[in-house]
C-alpha positions in Angstrom: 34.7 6.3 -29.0 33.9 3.1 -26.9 31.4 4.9 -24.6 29.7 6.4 -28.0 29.2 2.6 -29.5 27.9 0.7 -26.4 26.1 3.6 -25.5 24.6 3.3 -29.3 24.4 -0.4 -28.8 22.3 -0.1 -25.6 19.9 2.8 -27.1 19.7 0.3 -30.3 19.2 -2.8 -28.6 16.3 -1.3 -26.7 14.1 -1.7 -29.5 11.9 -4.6 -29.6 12.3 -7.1 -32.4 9.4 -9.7 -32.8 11.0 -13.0 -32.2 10.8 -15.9 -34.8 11.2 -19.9 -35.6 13.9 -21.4 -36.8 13.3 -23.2 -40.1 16.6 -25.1 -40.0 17.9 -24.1 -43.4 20.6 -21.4 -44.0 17.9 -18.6 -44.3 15.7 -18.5 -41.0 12.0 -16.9 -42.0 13.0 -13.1 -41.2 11.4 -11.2 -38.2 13.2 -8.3 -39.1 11.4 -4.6 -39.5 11.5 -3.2 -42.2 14.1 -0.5 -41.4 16.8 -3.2 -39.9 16.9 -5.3 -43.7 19.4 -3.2 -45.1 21.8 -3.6 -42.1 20.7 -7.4 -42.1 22.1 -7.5 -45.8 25.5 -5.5 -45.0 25.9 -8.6 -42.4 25.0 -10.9 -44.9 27.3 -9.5 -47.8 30.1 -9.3 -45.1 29.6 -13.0 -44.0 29.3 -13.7 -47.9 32.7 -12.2 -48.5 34.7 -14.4 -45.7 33.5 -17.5 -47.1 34.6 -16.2 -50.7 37.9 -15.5 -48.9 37.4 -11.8 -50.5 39.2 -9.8 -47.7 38.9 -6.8 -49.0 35.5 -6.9 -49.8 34.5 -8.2 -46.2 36.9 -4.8 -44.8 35.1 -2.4 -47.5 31.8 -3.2 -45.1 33.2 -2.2 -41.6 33.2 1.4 -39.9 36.8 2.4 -39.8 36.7 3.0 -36.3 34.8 -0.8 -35.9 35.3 -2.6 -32.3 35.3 -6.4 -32.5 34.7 -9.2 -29.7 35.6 -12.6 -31.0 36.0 -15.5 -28.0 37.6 -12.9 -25.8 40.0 -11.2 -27.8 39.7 -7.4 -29.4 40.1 -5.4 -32.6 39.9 -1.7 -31.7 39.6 -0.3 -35.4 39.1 -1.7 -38.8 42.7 -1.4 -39.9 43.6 -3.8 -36.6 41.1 -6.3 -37.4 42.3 -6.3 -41.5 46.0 -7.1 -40.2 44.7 -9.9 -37.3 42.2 -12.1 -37.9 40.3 -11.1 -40.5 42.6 -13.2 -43.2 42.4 -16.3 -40.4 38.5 -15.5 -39.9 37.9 -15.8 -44.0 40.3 -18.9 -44.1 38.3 -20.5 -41.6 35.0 -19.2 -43.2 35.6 -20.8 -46.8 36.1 -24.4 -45.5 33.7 -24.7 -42.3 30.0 -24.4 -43.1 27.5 -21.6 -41.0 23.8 -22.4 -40.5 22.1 -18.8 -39.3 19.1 -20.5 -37.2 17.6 -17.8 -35.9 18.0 -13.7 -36.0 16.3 -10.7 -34.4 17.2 -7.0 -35.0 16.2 -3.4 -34.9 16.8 -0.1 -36.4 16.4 3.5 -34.8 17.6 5.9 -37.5 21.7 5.7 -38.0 22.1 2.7 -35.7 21.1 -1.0 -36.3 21.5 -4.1 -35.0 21.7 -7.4 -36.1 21.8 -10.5 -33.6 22.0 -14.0 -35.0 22.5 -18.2 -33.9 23.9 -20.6 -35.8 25.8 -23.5 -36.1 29.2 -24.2 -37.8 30.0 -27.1 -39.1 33.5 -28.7 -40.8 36.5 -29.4 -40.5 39.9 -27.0 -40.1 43.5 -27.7 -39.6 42.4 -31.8 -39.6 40.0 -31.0 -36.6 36.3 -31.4 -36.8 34.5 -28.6 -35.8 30.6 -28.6 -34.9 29.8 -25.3 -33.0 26.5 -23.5 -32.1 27.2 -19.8 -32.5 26.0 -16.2 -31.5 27.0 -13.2 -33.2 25.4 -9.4 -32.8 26.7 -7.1 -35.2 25.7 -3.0 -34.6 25.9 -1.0 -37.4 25.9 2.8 -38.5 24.2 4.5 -41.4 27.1 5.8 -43.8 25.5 7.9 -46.3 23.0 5.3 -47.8 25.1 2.7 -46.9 25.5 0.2 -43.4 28.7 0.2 -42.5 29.6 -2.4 -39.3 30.8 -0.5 -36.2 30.7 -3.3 -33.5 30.6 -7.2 -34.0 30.7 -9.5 -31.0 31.1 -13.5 -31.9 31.0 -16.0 -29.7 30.5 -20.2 -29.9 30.5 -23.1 -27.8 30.8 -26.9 -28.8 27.5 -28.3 -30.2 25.4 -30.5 -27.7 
């Protein structure tokens, strides 16, 4: 299953996205095609349902068979991801603040792809936290419906 989802990810990532500014606001001005906007809302509902601390609305949006990267750590499957970090990643998600500053993405059929930056800003367990952030998020076509199959986070302290 891992070959099939980089091997996706490399075909999908192939595709040229237009790049675009930042406007330094929590909505960049979208360089997405056309075909990529439905995946680019799935990412957006998910993201939208951690910061509600709505668990199982954030789960209902990933594959079941979903691979995630977060700061070198793995979740080989949806159902490992539900009972790791995805209650610690919507915790953390409803009290620190996320600024997407730029994104770029693609579609080719059944596969998307979805690569933001950001910037997180708050405060959790009595720690500030001020973080510039990247995040790709590959996606399959379920029906009419994006489902997440791979998401890859990563951050480093703000400069």
């Amino acid at each position: 299953m891992l070959r099939i989802v980089l091997l996706a990810a490399l075909a999908v990532l192939s595709i040229p996205a237009p790049a675009h500014e930042s406007t330094g606001t929590t909505a960049p001005r979208s360089a997405l095609p056309a075909a990529a906007r439905g995946a680019a809302a799935t990412v957006d509902a998910f993201h939208a349902a951690l910061r509600r601390g709505d668990t199982k609305a954030a789960a209902a949006l990933l594959a079941d068979d979903a691979l995630i990267f977060e700061e070198g750590g793995v979740e080989r499957s949806k159902a490992e991801y539900v009972t790791s970090h995805l209650p610690a990643d919507a915790a953390f998600s409803s009290v620190v603040a996320s600024t997407v500053t730029r994104r770029m993405g693609g579609s080719d059929g059944a596969f998307a792809w979805v690569a933001s930056e950001g910037r997180m800003t708050g405060n959790w367990q009595g720690r500030a936290v001020d973080r510039v952030t990247t995040e790709t998020m590959v996606l399959r076509r379920v029906g009419g419906s994006w489902r997440i199959l791979h998401i890859h986070w990563s951050s480093a302290p703000a400069r």
